[in-house]
N, C-alpha and C positions, 0 to 999 in steps of 0.2 A: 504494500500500500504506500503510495505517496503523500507526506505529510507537507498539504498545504497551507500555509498561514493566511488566518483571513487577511481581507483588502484594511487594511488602518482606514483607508479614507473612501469609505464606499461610496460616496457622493463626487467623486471628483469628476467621472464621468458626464454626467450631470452639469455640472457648475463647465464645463470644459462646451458642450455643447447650446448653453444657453451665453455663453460667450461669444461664441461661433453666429449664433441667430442675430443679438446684437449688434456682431460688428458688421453682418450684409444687411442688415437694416439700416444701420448708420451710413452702411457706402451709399445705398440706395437715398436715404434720403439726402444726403448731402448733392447724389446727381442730380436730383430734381429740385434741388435748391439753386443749384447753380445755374441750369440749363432751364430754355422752357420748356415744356411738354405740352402735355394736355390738361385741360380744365379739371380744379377740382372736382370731389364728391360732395364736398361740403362749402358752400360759402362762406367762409373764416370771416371776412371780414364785418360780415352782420352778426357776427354771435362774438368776437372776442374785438378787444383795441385791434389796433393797427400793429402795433407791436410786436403784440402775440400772434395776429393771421400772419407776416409775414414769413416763419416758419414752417408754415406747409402753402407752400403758391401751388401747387398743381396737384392732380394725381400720384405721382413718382414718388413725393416728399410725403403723402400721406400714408402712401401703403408701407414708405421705409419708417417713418414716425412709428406707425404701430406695432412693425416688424421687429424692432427694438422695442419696443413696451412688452411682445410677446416675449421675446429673451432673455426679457426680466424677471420671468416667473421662474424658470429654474434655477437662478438663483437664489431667490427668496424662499424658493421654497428650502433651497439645501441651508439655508439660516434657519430657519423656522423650524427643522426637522433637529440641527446640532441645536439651538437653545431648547428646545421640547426634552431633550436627550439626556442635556444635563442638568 
């Protein structure tokens, strides 16, 4: 029998692939910030300042916006799971 030691850090998987999501949502929204595209899904500027809509101008910048916001769960979640633990 082979004696394997568990993984110390079982989550790193995890946290390694919601990084991964993050950062092609940030390239993505950065291209659509930069470039123009096509019209958003949302009219930003009737629901937030000026300020604030001018972070997502298009489509591109809105699907990368959220693409990063999805990214962000598996890391919170691998927080949530180590504070729950200890």
């Amino acid at each position: 029998m082979d004696d394997i030691a568990p993984d110390p850090r079982p989550y790193g998987r995890i946290k390694i692939i919601g990084w991964i999501i993050s950062i092609i949502g940030m390239v993505l929204w950065l291209y659509g910030y930069m470039y123009d595209g096509s019209p958003g899904l949302v009219d930003w500027p009737q629901y937030l300042p000026d300020w604030a809509a001018e972070f997502v101008p298009n489509l591109e910048a809105e699907i990368g916006f959220a693409i990063s916001l999805v990214g962000m769960v598996p890391l919170y979640y691998v927080a949530f799971k180590e504070m729950k633990a200890a």
